[in-house]
DSSP file (Angstrom, degrees, kcal/mol; ACC not computed):
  #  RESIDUE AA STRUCTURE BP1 BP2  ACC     N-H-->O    O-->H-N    N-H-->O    O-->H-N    TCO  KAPPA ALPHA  PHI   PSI    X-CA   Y-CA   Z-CA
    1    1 A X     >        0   0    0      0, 0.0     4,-1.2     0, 0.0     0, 0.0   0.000 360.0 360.0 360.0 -54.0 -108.5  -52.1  114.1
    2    2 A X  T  4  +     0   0    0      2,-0.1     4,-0.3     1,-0.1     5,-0.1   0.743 360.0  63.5 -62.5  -1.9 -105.5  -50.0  115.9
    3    3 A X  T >> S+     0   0    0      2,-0.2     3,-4.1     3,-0.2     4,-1.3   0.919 104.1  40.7 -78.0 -85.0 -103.8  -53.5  115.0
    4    4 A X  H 3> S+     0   0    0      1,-0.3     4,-3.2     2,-0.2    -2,-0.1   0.565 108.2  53.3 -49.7 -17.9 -104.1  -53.1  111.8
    5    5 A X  H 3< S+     0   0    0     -4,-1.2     4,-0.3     2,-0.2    -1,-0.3   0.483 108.5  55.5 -82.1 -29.0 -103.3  -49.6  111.3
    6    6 A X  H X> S+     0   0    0     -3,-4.1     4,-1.8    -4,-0.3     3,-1.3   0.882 106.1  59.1 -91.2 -46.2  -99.6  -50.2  113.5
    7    7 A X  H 3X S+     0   0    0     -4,-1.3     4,-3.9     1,-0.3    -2,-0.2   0.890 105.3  40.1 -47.0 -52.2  -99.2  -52.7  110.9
    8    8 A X  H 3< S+     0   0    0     -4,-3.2    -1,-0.3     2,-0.2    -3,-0.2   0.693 112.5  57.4 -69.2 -12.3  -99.4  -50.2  107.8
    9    9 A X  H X> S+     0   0    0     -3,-1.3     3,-1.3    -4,-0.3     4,-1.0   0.958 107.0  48.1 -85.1 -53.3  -97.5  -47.8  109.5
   10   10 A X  H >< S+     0   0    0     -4,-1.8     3,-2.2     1,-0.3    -2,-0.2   0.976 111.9  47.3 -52.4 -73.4  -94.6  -50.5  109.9
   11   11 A X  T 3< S+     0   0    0     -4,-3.9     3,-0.4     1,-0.3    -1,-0.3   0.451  95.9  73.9 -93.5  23.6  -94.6  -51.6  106.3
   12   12 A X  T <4 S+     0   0    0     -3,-1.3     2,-0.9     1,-0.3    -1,-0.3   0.821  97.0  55.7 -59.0 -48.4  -94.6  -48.0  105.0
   13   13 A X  S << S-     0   0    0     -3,-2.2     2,-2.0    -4,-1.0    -1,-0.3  -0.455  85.0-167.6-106.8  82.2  -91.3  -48.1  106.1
   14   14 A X        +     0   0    0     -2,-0.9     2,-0.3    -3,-0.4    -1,-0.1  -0.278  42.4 116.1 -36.6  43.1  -90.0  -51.1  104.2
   15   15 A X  S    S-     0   0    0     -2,-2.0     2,-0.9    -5,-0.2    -2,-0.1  -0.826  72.8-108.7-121.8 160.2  -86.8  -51.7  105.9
   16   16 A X        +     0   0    0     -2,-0.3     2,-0.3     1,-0.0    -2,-0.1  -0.764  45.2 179.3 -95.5 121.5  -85.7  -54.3  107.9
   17   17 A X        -     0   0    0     -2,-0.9     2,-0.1     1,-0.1    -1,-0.0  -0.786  28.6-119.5-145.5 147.6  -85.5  -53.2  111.7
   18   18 A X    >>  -     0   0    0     -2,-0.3     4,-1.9     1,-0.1     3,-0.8  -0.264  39.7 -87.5 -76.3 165.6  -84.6  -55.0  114.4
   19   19 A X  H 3> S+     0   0    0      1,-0.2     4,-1.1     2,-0.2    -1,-0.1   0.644 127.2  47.7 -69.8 -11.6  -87.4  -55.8  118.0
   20   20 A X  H 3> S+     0   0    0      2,-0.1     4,-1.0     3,-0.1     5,-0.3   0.748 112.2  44.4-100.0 -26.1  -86.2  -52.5  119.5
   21   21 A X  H X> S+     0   0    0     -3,-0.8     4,-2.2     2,-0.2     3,-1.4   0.972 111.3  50.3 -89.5 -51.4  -86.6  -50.6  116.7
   22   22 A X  H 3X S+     0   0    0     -4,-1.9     4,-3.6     1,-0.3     5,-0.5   0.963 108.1  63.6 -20.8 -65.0  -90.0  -51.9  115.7
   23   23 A X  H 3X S+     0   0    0     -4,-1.1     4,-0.6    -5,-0.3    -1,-0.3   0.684 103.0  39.3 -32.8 -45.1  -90.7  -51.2  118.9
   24   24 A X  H <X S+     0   0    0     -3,-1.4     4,-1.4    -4,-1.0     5,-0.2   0.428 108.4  59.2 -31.1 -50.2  -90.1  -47.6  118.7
   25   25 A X  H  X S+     0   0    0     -4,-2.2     4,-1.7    -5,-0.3    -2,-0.2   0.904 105.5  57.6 -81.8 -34.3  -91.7  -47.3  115.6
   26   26 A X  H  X S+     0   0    0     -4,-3.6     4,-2.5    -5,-0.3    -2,-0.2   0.877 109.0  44.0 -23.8 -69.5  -94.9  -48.8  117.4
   27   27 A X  H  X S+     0   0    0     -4,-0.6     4,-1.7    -5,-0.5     5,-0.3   0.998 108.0  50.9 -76.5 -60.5  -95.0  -46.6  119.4
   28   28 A X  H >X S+     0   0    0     -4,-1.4     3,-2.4     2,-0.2     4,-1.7   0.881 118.7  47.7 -12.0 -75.6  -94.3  -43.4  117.2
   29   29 A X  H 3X S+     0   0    0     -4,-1.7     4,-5.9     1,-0.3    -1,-0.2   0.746 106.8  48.9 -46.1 -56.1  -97.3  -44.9  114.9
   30   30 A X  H 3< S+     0   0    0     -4,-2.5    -1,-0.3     2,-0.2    -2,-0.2   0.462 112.1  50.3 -86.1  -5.7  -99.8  -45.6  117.5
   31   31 A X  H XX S+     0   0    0     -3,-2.4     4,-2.5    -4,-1.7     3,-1.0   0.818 116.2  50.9 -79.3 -36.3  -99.1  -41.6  119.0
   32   32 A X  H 3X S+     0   0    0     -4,-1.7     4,-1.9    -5,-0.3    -2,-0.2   0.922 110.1  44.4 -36.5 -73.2  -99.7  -40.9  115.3
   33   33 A X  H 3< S+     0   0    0     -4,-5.9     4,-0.4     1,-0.2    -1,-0.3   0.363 115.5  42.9 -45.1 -13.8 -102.7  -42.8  115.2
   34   34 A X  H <>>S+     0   0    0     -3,-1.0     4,-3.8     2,-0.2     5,-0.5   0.736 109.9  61.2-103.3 -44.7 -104.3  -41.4  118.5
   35   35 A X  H  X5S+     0   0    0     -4,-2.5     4,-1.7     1,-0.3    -2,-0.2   0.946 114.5  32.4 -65.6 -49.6 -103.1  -37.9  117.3
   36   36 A X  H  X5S+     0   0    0     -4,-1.9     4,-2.9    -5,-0.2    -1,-0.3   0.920 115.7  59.8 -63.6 -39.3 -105.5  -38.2  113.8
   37   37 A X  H  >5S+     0   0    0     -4,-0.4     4,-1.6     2,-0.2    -2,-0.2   0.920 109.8  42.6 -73.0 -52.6 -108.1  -40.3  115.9
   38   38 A X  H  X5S+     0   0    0     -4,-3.8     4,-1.0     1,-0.2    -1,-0.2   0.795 111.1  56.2 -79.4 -20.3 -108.5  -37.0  118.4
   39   39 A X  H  <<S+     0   0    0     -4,-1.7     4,-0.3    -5,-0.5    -2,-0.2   0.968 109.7  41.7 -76.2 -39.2 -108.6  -34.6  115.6
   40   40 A X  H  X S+     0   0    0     -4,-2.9     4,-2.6     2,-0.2    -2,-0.2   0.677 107.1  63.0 -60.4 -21.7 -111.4  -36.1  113.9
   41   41 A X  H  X S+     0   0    0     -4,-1.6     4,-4.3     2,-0.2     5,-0.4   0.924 114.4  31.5 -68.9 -60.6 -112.9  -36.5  117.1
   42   42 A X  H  X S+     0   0    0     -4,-1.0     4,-1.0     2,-0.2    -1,-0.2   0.875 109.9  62.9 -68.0 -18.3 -113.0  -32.6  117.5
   43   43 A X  H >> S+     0   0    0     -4,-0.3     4,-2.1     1,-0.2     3,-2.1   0.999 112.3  43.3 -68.1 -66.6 -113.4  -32.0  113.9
   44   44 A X  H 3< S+     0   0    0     -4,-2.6     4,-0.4     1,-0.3    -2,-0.2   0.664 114.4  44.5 -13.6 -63.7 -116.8  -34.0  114.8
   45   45 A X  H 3< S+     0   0    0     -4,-4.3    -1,-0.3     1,-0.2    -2,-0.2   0.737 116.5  45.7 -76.2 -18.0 -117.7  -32.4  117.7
   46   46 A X  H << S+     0   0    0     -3,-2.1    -2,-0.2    -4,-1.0    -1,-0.2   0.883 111.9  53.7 -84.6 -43.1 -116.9  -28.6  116.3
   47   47 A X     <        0   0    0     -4,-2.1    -1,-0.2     1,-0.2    -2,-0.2   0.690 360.0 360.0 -76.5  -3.2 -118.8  -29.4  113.1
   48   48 A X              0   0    0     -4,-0.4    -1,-0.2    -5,-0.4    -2,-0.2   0.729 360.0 360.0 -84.3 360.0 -122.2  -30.6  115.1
């Protein structure tokens, strides 16, 4: 699932990037992804 999810983040930005930059942009994505993942997480725990 976090596979797919670096994937859509990668072809949002529809340019053609090189392994270092992919790289980077991985990584960017997947702080992205963690960042939304722990916000629902609290939203969760705040609304119970």
């Amino acid at each position: 699932m976090k596979q797919r999810k670096r994937r859509d983040c990668l072809n949002s930005s529809n340019v053609r990037i090189d392994k270092g930059q992919r790289d980077a942009i991985n990584r960017v994505c997947t702080k992205i992804a963690e960042t939304r993942l722990i916000a629902s997480v609290q939203k969760l725990i705040l609304s119970h």
